[in-house]
C-alpha positions in Angstrom: 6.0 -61.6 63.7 2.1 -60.9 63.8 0.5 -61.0 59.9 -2.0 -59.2 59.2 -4.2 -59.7 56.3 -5.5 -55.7 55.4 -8.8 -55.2 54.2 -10.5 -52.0 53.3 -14.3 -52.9 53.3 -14.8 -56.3 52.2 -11.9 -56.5 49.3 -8.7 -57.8 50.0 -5.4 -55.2 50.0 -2.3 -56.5 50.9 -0.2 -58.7 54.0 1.9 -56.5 56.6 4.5 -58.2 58.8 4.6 -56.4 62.2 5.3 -57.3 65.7 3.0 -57.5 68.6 4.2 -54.6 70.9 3.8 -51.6 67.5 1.1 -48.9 69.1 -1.8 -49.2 67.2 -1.3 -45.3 66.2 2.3 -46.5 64.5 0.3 -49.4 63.0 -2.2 -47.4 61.9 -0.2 -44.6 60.6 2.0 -47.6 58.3 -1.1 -49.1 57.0 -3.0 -45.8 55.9 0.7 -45.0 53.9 0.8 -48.3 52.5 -2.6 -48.1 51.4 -2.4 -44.6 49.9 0.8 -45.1 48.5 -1.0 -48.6 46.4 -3.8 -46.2 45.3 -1.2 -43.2 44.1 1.0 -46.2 42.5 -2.2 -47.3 40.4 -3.2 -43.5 39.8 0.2 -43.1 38.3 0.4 -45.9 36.3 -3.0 -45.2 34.7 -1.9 -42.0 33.4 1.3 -43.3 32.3 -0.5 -45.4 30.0 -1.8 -42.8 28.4 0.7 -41.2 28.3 2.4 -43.8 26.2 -0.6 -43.1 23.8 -1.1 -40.0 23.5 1.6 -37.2 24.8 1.9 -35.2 27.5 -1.1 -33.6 29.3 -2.3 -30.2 27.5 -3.0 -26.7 29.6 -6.2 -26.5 31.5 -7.5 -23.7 29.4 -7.3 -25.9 26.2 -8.4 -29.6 27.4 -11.6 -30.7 26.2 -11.3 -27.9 22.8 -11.6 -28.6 19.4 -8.7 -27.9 16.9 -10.4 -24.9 15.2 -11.5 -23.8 18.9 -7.7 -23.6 19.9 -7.5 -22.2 16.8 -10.0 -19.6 17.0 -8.7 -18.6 20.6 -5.6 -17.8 19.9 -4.1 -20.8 22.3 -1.0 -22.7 22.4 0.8 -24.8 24.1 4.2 -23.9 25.1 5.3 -26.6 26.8 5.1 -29.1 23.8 8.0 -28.2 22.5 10.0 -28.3 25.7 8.4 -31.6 26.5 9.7 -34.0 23.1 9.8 -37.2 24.1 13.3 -39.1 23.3 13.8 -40.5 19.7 11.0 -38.0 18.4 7.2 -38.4 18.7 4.5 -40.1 16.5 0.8 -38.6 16.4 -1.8 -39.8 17.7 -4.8 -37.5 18.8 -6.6 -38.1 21.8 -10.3 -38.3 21.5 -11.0 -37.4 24.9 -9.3 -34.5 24.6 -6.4 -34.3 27.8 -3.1 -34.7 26.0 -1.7 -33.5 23.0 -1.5 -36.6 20.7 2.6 -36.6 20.4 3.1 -39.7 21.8 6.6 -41.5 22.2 7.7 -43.8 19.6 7.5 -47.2 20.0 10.2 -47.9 21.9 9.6 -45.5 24.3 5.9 -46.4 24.3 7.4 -50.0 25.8 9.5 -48.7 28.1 6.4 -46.9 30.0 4.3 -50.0 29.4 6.7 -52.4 30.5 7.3 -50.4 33.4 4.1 -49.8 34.3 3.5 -53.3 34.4 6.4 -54.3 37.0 5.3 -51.3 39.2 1.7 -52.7 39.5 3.0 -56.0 40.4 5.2 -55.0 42.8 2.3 -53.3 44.8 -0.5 -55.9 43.3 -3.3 -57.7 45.2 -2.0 -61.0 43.5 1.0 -60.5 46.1 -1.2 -61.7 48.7 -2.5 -64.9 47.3 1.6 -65.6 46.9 1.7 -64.4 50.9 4.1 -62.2 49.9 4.2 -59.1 52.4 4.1 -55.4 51.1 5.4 -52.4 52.5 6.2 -49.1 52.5 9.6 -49.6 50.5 8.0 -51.1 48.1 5.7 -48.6 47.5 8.4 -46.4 47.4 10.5 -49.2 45.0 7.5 -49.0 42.7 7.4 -45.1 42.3 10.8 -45.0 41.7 10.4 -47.3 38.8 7.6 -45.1 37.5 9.5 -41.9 37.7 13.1 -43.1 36.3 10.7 -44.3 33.2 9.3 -41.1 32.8 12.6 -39.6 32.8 14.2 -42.0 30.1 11.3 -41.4 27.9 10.9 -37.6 28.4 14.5 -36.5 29.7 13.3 -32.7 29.6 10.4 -33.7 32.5 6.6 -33.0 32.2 4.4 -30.2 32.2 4.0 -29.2 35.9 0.6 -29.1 35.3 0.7 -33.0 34.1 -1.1 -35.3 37.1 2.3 -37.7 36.6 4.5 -34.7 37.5 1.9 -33.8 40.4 2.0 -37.4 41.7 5.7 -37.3 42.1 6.0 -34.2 43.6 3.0 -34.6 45.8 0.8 -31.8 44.8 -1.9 -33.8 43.2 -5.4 -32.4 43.3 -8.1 -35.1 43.6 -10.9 -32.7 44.5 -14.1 -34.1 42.7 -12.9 -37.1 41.6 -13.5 -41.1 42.5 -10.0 -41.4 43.9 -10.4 -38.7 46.4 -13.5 -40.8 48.1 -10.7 -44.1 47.8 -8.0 -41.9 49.9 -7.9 -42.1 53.5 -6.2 -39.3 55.3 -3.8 -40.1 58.3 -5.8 -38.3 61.2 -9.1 -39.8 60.0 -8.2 -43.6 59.4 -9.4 -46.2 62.2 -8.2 -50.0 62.2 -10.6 -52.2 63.0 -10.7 -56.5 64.2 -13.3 -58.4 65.6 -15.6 -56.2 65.1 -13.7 -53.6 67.8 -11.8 -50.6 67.3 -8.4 -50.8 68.0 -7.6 -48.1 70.0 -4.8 -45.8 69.5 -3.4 -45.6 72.9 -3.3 -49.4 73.1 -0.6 -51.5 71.6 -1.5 -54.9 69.1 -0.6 -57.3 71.6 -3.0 -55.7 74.1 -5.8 -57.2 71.7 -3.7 -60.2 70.2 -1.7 -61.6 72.8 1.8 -61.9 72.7 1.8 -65.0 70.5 4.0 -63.6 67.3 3.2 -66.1 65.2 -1.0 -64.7 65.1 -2.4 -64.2 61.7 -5.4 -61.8 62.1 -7.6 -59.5 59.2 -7.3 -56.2 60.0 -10.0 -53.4 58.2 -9.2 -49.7 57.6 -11.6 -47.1 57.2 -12.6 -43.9 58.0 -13.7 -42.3 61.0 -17.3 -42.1 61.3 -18.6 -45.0 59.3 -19.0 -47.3 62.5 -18.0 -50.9 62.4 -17.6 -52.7 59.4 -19.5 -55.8 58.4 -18.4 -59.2 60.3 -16.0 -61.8 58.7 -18.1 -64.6 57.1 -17.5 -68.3 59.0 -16.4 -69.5 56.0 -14.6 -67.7 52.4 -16.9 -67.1 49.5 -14.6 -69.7 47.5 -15.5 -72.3 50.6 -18.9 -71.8 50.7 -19.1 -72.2 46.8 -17.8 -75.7 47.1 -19.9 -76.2 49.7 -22.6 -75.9 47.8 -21.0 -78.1 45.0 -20.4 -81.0 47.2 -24.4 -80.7 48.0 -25.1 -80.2 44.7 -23.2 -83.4 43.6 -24.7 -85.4 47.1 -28.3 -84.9 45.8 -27.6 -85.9 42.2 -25.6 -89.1 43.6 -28.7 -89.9 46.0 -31.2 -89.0 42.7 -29.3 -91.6 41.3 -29.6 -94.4 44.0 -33.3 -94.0 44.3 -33.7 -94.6 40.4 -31.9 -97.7 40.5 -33.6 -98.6 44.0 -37.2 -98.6 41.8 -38.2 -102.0 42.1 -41.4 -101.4 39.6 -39.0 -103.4 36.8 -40.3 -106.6 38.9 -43.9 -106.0 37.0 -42.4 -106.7 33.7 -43.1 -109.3 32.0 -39.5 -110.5 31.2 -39.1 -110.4 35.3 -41.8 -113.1 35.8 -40.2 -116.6 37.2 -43.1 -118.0 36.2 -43.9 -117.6 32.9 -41.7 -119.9 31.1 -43.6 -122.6 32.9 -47.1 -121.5 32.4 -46.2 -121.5 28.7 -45.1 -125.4 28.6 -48.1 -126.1 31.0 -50.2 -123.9 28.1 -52.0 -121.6 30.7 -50.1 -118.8 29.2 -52.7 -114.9 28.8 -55.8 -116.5 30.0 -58.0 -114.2 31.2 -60.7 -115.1 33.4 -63.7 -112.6 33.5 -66.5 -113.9 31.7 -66.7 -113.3 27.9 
C-alpha cells in the first residue's frame, strides 16, 4: 500500500492508505471527501458544544434581539417547546444571542461533551503522529456518533433551521463565513507532489512507481492558486535541534578556550622561582634607580 501523508498548505491533515494503480481523479475525489468531511466533523462538534450550553438555535428573525425587543415585536419561538431536551432543561442565556438559553441538564450536557470529544479524536490530527490512517468511514463513524447524541439528548430532533440539523442533512449554508474559504469543492480540488500537479488522467504509480511500500506528502488545494511552497530539507522540529546542538557546540568550545587561557602563568603563585629568590633574599627588588 502507498501512504500518503495529506497536507493542505503547510499544516498537517491526516494519513491515507491507497494503492499505486487508484486514478488520481479517484484519489483526488477520496481525499477532498475526507478532508471536507474532517472540517464538517469539527463544524459540528463546535456547535454541539454550545449547544450543550445554551439550547437549541433560535429563529433568524430573533437572533441577535434583546428580550424586551422580542418582546416588543411580538416574536416567539415555536419550536422551543417542541424542542425540550430529555430530563427537562436548565437556563442559561446566551450572551451572544444564537440560542435560546434552555440548555440540557447536566447529564445530558455530558453526553454531547463526551461525545463530541470521541468524534474529534476519531478524525484528529494527533491520529497522524500515532500513523494511524483515516478515512472516509471514519468520517462517517464520527458523524454518526454526533447525531445518535443529538438524538438521545433531544429525542424530538432540532429546529430545521439549527446548523446541527443542517450539517446532518447536508443543507448547510456557509456563505460568508471562515469555513466556506476552508471547503474545497470536488470539481475544483488539485493534488499536488513534488512540486507537480498530478494529473487526473494519470494513475499514482505513473508518478510513484510501483513500489507499494512508497510514503509520499501529498497537498490539496484549489484550482488556480498554482503550486504550493516546496517541502523544507529538513522538519521544523529537526531544524530546531539543529540549532540546539550548535547552540550547545559553541558554548562547549567557549568553554575550552577559557580554560586554554594560559595568562594564570603571570601570577605570582605560578612562579617556580620564587620560593628560591626568597631564601636567596632577592625577593621585590626593583632595579630602576631611586
Amino acid at each position: 500500500m502507498v501512504l500518503l501523508h495529506v497536507k493542505h498548505d503547510d499544516e498537517s491533515q491526516f494519513l491515507l492508505d491507497t494503492t499505486g494503480n487508484i486514478s488520481i481523479e479517484d484519489l483526488t475525489r477520496e481525499i477532498t471527501r475526507i478532508y471536507n468531511g474532517r472540517l464538517k466533523v469539527h463544524r459540528v462538534c463546535a456547535e454541539m458544544e454550545t449547544l450543550a450550553e445554551h439550547g437549541i438555535f433560535l429563529p433568524p428573525n430573533m437572533q441577535g434581539l434583546t428580550d424586551e425587543q422580542i418582546e416588543e415585536l411580538k416574536l416567539k419561538d415555536a419550536w422551543a417547546e417542541k424542542c425540550i431536551p430529555s430530563g427537562g432543561s436548565v437556563f442559561k442565556k446566551d450572551e451572544v444571542g444564537r440560542r435560546n438559553g434552555h440548555a440540557p441538564n447536566e447529564k445530558m450536557k455530558h453526553v454531547l461533551k463526551a461525545t463530541v470529544e470521541e468524534a474529534k479524536a476519531l478524525v484528529s490530527k494527533k491520529q497522524l503522529q500515532a500513523n494511524v490512517c483515516v478515512n472516509m468511514d471514519m468520517v462517517k463513524d464520527a458523524l454518526d456518533q454526533l447525531r445518535g447524541a443529538v438524538m438521545i439528548v433531544y429525542p424530538m430532533g432540532l429546529p430545521p433551521y439549527d446548523p446541527i440539523r443542517m450539517e446532518f442533512e447536508d443543507k448547510e449554508d456557509l456563505s460568508g463565513t471562515h469555513a466556506s474559504l476552508e471547503v474545497i469543492e470536488e470539481p475544483e480540488a488539485q493534488l499536488w507532489w513534488a512540486a507537480k500537479e498530478l494529473k487526473k488522467t494519470s494513475q499514482l504509480s505513473d508518478y510513484v512507481g510501483k513500489n507499494e511500500k512508497t510514503k509520499i506528502i501529498v497537498k490539496i488545494q484549489k484550482k488556480g492558486q498554482g503550486a504550493p511552497a516546496r517541502e523544507p530539507v529538513i522538519s521544523n522540529e529537526d531544524q530546531k535541534q539543529l540549532m540546539l546542538f550548535y547552540h550547545r557546540r559553541q558554548e562547549e568550545l567557549k568553554k575550552l578556550e577559557e580554560n586554554d587561557d594560559d595568562s594564570f602563568l603571570d601570577s605570582e603563585w605560578a612562579d617556580s622561582h620564587a620560593l628560591k629568590r626568597q631564601f636567596h633574599g632577592v625577593k621585590d627588588i626593583k632595579w630602576r634607580p631611586r
